[in-house]
Residue, then its C-alpha position, 0 to 999 in steps of 0.5 A: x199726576x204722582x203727587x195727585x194719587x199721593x194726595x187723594x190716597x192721604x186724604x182717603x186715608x184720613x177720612x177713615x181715622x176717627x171713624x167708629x167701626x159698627x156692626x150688628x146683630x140681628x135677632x132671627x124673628x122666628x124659629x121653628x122649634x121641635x116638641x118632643x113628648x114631655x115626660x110626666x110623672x104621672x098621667x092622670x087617669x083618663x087623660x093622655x098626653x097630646x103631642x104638638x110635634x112642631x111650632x114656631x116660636x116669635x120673638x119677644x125681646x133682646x138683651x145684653x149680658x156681662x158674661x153668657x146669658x145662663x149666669x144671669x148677668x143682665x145689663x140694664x139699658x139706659x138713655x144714651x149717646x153713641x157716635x154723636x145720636x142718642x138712643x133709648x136703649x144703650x149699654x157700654x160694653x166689654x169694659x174692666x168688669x165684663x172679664x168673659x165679654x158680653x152676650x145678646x140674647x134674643x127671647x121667644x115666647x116669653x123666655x121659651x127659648x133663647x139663642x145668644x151670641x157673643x158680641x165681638x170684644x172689640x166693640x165699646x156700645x151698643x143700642x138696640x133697634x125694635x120694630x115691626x115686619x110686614x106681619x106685625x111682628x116684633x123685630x129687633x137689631x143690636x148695633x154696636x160700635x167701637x165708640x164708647x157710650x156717652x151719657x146723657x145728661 
């Protein structure tokens, strides 16, 4: 019975190697945002401004940077393989060139707002996934892995 459990913990254990570990990222697909009264330089005569003091904003796209997202280091996605399937939309990420690591960002309404999260460093490739909800709107998940990109050819 000893050399059973021994043998089952091994081969548990060997199960896990070579393993890629993944996570994802979702992006919120609607935040409610708060408008403030916009400052103008100059009303024109006769006109004032009208207040929309609440809106939700949908999202628009997701996108993955070298370095935070406000020094516009975009990467461009490519066709690739992660893990053994391919994916239309890949990055390789956190390699030599990417010293601050890398960000996702979600956009809403066109480039309104944006939210953005670092991607852990030890992740290697990501793809991203779109879809639809029950209301038809736009989803998207980023889900890396610790796999490196293989190019397709």
């Amino acid at each position: 019975m000893k050399g059973y459990r021994i043998s089952l913990i091994a081969t548990a254990w060997l199960a896990t190697i070579g393993v890629a570990t993944a996570y994802e990222i979702d992006c919120p697909t609607r935040i409610n945002i708060k408008s403030d009264h916009p400052e103008l330089e100059a009303t024109p005569e006769g006109w004032q401004v009208s207040i929309n003091k609440n809106r939700s904003l949908l999202l628009t796209s997701l996108g993955v940077y070298s370095d935070e997202p406000v020094k516009l280091f975009e990467l461009k996605p490519e066709i690739g393989i992660i893990d053994g399937k391919k994916h239309d939309l890949t990055w390789q990420i956190n390699s030599a060139y990417d010293e601050n690591g890398n960000y996702v960002k979600c956009s809403y309404n066109g480039e309104e707002v944006q939210l953005a999260k670092k991607i852990d460093p030890s992740m290697k490739s990501c793809w991203a996934i779109y879809a639809n909800d029950e209301n038809q709107h736009t989803t998207a998940k980023l889900i890396c892995s610790t796999s490196k990109l293989q190019e397709v050819e």
